[in-house]
ROLUM-670949 format. One record per atom (N, C-alpha, C, O): residue number from 0; x, y, z. Coordinates in nm, 3 decimals, always signed. Atoms other than C-alpha are relative to their C-alpha. Layout:
REM ROLUM-670949
<atom><num>NUM</num><xx>X</xx><yy>Y</yy><zz>Z</zz></atom>
...
This chain:
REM ROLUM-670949
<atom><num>0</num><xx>-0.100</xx><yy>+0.105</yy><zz>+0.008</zz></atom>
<atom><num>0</num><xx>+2.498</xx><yy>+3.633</yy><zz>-2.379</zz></atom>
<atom><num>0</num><xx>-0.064</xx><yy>-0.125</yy><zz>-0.059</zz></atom>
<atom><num>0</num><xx>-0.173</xx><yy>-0.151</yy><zz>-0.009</zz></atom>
<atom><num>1</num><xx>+0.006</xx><yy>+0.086</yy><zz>+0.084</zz></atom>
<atom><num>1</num><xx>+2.474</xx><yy>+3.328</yy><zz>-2.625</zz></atom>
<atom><num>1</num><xx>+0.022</xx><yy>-0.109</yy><zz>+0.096</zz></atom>
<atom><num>1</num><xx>+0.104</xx><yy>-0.097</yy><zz>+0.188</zz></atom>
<atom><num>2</num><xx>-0.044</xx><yy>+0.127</yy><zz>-0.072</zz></atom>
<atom><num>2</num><xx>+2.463</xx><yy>+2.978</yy><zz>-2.477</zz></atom>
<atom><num>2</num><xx>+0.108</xx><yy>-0.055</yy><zz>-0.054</zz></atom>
<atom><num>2</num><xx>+0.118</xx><yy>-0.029</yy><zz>-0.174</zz></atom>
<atom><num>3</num><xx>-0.081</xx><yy>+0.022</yy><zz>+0.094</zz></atom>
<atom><num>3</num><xx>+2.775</xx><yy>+2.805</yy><zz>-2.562</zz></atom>
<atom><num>3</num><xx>-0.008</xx><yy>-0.132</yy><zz>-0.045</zz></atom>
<atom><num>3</num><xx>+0.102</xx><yy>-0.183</yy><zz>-0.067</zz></atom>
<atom><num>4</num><xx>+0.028</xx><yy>+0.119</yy><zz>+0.087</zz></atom>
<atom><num>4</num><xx>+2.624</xx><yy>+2.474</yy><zz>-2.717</zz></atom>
<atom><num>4</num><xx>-0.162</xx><yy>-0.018</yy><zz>-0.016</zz></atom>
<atom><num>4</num><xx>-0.237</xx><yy>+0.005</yy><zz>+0.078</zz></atom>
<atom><num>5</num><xx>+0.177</xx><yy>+0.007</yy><zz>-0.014</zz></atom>
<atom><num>5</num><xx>+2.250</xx><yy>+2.416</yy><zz>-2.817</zz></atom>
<atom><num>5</num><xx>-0.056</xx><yy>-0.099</yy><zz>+0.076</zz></atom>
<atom><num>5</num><xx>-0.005</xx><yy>-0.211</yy><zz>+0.068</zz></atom>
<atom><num>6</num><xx>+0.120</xx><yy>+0.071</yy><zz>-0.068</zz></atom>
<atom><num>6</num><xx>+1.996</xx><yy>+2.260</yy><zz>-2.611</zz></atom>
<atom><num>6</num><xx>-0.063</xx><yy>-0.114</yy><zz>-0.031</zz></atom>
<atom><num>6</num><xx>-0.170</xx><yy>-0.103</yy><zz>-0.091</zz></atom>
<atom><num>7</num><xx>+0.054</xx><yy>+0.111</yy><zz>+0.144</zz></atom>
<atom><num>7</num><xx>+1.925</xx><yy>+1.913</yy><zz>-2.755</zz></atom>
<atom><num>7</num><xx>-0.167</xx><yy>-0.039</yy><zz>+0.056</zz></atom>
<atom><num>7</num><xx>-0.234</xx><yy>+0.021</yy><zz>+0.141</zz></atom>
<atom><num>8</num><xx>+0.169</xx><yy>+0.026</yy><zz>-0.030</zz></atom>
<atom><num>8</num><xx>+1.565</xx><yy>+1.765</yy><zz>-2.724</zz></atom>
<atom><num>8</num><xx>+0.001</xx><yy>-0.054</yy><zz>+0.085</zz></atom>
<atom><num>8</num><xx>-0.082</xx><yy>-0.008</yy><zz>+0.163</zz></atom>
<atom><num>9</num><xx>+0.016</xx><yy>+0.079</yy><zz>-0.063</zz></atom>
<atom><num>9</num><xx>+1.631</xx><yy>+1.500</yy><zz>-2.514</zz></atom>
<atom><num>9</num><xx>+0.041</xx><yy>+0.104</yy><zz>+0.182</zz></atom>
<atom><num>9</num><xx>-0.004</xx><yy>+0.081</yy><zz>+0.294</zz></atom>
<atom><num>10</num><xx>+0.005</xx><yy>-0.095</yy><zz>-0.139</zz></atom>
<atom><num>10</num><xx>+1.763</xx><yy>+1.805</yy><zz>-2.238</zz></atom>
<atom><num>10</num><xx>-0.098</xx><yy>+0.034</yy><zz>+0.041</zz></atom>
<atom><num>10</num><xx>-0.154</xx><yy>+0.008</yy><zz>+0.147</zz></atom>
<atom><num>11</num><xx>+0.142</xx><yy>-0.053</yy><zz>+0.004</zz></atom>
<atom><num>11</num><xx>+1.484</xx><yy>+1.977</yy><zz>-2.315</zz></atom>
<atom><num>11</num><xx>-0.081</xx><yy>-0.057</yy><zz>+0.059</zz></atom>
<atom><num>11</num><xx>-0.135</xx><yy>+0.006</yy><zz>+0.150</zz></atom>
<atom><num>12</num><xx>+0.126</xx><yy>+0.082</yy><zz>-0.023</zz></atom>
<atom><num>12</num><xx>+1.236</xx><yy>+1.699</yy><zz>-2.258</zz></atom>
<atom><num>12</num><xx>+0.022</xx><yy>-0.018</yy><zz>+0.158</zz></atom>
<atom><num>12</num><xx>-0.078</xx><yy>-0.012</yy><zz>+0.230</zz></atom>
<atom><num>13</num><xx>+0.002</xx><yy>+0.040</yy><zz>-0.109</zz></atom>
<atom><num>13</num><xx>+1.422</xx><yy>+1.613</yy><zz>-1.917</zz></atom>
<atom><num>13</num><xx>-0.009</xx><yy>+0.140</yy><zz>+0.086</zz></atom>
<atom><num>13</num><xx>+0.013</xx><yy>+0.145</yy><zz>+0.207</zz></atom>
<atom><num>14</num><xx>-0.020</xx><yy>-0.132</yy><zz>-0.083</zz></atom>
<atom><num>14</num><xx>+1.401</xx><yy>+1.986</yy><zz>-1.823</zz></atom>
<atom><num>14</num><xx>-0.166</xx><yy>+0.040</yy><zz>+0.064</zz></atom>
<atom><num>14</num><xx>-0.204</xx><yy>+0.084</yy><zz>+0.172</zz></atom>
<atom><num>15</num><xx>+0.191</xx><yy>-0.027</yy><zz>-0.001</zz></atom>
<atom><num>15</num><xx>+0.979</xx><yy>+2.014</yy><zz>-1.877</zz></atom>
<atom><num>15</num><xx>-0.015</xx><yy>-0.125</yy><zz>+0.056</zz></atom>
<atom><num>15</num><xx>-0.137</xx><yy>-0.136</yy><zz>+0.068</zz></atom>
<atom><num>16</num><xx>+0.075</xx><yy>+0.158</yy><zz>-0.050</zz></atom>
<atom><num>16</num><xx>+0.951</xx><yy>+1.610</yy><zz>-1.721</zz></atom>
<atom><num>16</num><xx>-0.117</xx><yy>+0.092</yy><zz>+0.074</zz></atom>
<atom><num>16</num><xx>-0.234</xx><yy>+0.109</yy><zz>+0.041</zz></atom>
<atom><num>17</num><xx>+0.101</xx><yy>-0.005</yy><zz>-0.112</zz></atom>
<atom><num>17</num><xx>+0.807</xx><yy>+1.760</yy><zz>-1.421</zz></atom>
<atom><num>17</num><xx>-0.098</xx><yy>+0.079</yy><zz>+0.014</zz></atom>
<atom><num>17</num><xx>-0.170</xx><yy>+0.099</yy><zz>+0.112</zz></atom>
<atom><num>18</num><xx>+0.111</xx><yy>-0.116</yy><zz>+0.000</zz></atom>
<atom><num>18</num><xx>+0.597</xx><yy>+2.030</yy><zz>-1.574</zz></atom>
<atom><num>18</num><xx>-0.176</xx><yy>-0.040</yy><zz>-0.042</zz></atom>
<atom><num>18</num><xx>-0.280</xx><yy>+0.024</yy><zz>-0.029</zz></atom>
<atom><num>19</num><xx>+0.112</xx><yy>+0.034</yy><zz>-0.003</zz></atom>
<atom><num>19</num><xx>+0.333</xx><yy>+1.842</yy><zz>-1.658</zz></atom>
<atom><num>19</num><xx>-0.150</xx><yy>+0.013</yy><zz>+0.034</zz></atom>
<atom><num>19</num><xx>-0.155</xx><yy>-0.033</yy><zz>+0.148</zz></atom>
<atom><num>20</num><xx>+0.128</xx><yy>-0.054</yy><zz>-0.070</zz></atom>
<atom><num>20</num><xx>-0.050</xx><yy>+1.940</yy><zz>-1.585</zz></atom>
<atom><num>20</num><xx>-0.045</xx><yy>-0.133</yy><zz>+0.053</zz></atom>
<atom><num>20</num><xx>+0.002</xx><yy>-0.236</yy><zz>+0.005</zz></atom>
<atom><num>21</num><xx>+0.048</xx><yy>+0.131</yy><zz>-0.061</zz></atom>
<atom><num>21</num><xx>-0.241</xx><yy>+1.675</yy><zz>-1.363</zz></atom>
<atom><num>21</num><xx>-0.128</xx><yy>+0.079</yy><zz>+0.010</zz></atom>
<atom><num>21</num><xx>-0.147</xx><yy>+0.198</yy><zz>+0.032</zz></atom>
<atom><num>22</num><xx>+0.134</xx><yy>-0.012</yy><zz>-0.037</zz></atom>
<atom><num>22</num><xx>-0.613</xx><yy>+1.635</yy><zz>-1.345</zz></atom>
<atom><num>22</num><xx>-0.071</xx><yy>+0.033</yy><zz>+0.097</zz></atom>
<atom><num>22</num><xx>-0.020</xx><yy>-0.009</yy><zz>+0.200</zz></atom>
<atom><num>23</num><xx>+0.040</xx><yy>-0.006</yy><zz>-0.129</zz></atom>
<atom><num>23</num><xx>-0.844</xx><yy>+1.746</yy><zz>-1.096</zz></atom>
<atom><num>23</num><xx>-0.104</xx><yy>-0.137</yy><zz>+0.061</zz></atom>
<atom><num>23</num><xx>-0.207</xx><yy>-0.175</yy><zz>+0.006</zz></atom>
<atom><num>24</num><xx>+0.011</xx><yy>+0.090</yy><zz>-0.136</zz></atom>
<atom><num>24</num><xx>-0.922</xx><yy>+1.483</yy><zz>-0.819</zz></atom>
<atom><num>24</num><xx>-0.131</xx><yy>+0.049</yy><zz>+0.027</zz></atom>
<atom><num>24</num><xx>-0.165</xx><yy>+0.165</yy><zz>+0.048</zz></atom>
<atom><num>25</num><xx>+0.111</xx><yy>-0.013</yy><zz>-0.023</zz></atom>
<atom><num>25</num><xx>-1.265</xx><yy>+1.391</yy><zz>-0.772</zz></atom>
<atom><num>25</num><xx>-0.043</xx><yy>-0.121</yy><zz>+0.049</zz></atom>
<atom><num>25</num><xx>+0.019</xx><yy>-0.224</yy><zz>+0.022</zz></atom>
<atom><num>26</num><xx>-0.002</xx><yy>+0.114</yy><zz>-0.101</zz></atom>
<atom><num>26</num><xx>-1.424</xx><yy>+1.155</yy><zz>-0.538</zz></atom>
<atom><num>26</num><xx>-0.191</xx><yy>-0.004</yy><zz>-0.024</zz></atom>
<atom><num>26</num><xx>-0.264</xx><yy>+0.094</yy><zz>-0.038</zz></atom>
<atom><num>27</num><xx>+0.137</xx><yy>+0.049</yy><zz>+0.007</zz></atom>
<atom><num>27</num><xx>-1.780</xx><yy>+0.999</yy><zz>-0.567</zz></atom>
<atom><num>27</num><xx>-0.069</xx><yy>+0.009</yy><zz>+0.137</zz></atom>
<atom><num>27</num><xx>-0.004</xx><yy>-0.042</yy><zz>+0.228</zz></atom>
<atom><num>28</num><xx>+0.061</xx><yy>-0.038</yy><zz>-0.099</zz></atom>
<atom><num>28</num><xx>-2.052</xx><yy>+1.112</yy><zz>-0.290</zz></atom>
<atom><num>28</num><xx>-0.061</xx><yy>-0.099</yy><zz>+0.037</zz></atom>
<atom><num>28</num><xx>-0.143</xx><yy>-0.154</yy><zz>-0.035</zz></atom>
<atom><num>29</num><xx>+0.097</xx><yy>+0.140</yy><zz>-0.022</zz></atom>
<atom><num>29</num><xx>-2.175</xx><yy>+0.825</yy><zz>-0.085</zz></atom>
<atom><num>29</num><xx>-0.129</xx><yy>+0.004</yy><zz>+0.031</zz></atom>
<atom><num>29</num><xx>-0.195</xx><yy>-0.097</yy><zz>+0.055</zz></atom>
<atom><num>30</num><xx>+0.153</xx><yy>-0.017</yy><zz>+0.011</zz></atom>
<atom><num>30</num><xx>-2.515</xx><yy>+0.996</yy><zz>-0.062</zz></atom>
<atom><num>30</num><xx>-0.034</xx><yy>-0.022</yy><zz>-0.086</zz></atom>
<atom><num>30</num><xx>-0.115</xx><yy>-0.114</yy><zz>-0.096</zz></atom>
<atom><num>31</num><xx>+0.097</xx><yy>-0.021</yy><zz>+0.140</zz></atom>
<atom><num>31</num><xx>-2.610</xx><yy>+1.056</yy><zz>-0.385</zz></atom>
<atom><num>31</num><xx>+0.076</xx><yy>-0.086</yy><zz>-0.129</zz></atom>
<atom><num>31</num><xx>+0.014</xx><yy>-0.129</yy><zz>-0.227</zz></atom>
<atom><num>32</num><xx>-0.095</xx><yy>+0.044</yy><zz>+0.096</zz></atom>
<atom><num>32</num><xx>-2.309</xx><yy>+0.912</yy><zz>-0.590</zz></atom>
<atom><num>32</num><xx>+0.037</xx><yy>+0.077</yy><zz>-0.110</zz></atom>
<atom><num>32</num><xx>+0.056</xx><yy>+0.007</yy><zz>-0.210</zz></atom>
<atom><num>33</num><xx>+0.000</xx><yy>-0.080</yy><zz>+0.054</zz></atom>
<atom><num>33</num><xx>-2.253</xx><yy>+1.209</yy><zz>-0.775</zz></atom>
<atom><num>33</num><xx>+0.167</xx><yy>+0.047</yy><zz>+0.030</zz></atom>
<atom><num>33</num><xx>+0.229</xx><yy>+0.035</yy><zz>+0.136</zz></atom>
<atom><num>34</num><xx>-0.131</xx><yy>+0.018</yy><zz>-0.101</zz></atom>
<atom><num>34</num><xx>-1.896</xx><yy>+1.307</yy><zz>-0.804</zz></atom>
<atom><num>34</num><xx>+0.052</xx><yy>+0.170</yy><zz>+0.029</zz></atom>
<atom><num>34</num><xx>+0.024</xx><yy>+0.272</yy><zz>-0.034</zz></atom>
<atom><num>35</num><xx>+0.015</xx><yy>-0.108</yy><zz>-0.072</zz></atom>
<atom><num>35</num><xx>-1.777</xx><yy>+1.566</yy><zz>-0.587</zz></atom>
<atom><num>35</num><xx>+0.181</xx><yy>+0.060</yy><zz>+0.017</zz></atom>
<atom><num>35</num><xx>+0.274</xx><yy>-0.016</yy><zz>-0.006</zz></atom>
<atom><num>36</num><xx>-0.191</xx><yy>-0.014</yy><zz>-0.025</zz></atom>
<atom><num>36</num><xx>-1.387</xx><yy>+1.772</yy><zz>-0.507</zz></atom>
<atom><num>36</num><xx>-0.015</xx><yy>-0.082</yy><zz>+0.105</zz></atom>
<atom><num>36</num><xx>-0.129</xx><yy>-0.112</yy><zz>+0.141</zz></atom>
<atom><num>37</num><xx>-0.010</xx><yy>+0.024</yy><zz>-0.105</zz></atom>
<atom><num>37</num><xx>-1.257</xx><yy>+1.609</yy><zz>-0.220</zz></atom>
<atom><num>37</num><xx>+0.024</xx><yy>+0.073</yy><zz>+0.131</zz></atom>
<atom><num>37</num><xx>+0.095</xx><yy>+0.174</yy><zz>+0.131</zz></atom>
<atom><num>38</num><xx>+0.009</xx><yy>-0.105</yy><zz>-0.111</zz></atom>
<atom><num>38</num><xx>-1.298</xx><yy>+1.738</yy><zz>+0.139</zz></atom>
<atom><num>38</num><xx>-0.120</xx><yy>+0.137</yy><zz>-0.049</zz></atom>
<atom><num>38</num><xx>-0.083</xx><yy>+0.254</yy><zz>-0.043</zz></atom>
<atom><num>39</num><xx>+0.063</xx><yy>-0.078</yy><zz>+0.059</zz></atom>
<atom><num>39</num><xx>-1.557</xx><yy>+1.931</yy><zz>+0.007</zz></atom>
<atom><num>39</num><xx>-0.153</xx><yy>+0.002</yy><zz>+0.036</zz></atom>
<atom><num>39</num><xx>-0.176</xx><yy>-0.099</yy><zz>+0.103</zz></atom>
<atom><num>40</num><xx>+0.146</xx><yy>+0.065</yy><zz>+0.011</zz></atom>
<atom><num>40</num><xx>-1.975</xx><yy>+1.947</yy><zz>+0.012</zz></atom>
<atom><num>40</num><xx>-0.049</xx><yy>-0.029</yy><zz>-0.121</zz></atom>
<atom><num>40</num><xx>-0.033</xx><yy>+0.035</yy><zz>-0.225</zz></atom>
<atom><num>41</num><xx>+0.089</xx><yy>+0.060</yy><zz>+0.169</zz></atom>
<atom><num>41</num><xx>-2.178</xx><yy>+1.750</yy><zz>-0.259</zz></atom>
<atom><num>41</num><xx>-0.105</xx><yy>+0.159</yy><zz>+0.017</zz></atom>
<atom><num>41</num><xx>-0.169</xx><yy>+0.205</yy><zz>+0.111</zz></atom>
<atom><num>42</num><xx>+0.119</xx><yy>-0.075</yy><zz>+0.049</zz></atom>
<atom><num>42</num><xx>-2.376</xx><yy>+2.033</yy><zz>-0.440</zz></atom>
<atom><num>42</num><xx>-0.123</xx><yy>-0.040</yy><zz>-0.043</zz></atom>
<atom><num>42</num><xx>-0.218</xx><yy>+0.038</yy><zz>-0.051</zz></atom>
<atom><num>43</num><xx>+0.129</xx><yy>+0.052</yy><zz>+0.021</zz></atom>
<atom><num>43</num><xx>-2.635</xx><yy>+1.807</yy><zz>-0.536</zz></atom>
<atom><num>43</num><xx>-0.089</xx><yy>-0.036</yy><zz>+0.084</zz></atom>
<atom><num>43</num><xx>-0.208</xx><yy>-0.016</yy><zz>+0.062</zz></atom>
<atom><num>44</num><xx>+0.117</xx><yy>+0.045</yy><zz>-0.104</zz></atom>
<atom><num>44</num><xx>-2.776</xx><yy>+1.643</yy><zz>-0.189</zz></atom>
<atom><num>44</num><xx>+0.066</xx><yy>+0.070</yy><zz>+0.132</zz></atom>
<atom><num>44</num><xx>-0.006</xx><yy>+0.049</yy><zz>+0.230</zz></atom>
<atom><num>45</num><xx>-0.063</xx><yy>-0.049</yy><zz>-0.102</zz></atom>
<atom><num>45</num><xx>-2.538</xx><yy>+1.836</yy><zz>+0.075</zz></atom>
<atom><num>45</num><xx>+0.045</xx><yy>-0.065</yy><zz>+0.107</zz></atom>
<atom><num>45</num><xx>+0.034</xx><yy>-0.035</yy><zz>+0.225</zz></atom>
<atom><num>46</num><xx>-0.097</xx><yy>+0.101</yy><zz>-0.104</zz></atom>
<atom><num>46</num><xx>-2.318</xx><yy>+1.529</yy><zz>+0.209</zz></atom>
<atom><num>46</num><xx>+0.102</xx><yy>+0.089</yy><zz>+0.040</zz></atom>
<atom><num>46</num><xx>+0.119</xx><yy>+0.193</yy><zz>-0.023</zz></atom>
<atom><num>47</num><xx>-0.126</xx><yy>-0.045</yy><zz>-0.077</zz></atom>
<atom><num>47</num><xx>-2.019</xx><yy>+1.633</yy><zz>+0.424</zz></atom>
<atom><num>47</num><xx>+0.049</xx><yy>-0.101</yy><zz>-0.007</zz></atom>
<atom><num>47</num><xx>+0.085</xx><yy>-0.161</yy><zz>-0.108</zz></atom>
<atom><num>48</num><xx>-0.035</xx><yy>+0.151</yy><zz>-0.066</zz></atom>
<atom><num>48</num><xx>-1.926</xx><yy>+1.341</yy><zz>+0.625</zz></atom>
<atom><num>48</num><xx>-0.088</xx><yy>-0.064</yy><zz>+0.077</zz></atom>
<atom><num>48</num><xx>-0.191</xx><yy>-0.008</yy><zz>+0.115</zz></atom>
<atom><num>49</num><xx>+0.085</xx><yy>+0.027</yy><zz>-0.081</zz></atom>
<atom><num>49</num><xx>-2.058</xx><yy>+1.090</yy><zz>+0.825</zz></atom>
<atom><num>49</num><xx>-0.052</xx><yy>+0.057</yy><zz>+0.116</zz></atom>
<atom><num>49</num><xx>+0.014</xx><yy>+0.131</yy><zz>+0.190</zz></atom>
<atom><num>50</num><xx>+0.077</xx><yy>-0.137</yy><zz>-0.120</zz></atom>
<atom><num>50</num><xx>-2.317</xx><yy>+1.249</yy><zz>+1.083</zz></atom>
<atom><num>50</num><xx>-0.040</xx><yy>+0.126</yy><zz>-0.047</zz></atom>
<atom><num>50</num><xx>-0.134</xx><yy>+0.182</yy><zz>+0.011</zz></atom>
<atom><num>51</num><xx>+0.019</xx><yy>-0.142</yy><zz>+0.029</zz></atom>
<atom><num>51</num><xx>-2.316</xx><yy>+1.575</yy><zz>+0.905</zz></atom>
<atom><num>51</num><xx>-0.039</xx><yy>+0.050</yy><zz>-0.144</zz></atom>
<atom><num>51</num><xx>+0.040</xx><yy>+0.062</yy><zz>-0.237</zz></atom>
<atom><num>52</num><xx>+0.043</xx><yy>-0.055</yy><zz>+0.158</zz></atom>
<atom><num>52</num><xx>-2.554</xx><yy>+1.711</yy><zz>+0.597</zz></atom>
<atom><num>52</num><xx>-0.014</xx><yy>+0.150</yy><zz>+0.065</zz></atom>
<atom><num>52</num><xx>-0.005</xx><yy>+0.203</yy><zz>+0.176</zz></atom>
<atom><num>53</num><xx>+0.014</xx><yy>-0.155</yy><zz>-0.037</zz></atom>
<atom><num>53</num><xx>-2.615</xx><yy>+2.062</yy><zz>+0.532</zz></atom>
<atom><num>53</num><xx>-0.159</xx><yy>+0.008</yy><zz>-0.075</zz></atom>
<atom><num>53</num><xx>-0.176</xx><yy>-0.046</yy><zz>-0.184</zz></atom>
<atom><num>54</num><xx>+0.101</xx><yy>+0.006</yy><zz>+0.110</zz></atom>
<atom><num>54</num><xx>-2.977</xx><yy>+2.128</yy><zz>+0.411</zz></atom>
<atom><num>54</num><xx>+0.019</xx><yy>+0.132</yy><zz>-0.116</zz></atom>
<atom><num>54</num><xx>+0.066</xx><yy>+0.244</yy><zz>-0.098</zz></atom>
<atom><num>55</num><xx>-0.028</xx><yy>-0.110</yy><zz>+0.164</zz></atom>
<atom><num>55</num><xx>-2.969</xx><yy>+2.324</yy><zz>+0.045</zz></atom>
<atom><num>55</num><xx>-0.089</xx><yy>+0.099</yy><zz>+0.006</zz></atom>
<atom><num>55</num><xx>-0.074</xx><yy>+0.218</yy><zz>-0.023</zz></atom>
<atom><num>56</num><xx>+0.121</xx><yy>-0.166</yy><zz>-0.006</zz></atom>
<atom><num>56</num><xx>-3.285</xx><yy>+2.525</yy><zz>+0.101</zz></atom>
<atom><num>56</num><xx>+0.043</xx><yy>+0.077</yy><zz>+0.071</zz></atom>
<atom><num>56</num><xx>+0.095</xx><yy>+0.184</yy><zz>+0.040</zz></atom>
<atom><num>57</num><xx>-0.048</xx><yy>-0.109</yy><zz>-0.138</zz></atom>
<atom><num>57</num><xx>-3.211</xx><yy>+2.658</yy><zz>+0.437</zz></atom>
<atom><num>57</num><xx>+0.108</xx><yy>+0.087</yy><zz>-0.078</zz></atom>
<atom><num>57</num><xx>+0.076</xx><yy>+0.193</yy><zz>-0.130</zz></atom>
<atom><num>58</num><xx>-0.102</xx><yy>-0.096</yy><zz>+0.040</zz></atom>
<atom><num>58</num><xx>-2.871</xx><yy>+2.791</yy><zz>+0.313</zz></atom>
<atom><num>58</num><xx>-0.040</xx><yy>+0.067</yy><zz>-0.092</zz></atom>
<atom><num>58</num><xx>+0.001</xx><yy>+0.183</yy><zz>-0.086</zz></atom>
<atom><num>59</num><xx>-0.057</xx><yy>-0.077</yy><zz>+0.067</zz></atom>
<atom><num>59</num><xx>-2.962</xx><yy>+2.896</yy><zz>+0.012</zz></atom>
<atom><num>59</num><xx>-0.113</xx><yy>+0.128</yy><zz>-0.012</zz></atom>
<atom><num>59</num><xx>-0.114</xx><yy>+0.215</yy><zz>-0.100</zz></atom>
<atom><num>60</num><xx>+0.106</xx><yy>-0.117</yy><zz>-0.009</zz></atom>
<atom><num>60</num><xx>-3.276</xx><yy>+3.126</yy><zz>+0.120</zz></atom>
<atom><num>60</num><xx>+0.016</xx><yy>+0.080</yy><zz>+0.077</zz></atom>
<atom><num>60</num><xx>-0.044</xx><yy>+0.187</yy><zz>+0.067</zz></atom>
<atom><num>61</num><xx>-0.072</xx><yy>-0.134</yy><zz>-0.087</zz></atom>
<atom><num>61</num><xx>-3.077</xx><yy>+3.307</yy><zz>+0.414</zz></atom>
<atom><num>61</num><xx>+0.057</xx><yy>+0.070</yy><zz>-0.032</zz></atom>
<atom><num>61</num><xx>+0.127</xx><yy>+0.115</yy><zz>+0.059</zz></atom>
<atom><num>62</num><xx>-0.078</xx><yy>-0.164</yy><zz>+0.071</zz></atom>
<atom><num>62</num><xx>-2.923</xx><yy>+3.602</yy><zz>+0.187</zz></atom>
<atom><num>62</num><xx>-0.003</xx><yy>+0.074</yy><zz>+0.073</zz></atom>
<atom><num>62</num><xx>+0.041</xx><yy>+0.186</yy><zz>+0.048</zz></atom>
């Protein structure tokens, strides 16, 4: 079945507004200042949050 009038641009445009791609969200590490996802651990010095690092060796030699 055929539409019964064409689609003008300005429909169009208001049909894709909200399709838009958005950037990914990244937040600066207050250890190291390196920037990091949010809610996340810095891969560079292993900030969390306040009170809580993870050390990088330890984890990454327990296979």
């Amino acid at each position: 079945m055929l539409p019964v009038a064409r689609t003008s641009k300005s429909r169009k445009g208001m049909r894709r507004a909200h399709q838009a791609l958005t950037g990914i969200a990244s937040s600066r590490c207050p250890g190291c200042g390196q920037s990091r996802l949010p809610h996340r651990m810095c891969s560079n010095c292993g900030y969390v949050n306040r009170g809580l690092s993870v050390d990088l060796e330890e984890s990454t030699t327990k296979k």
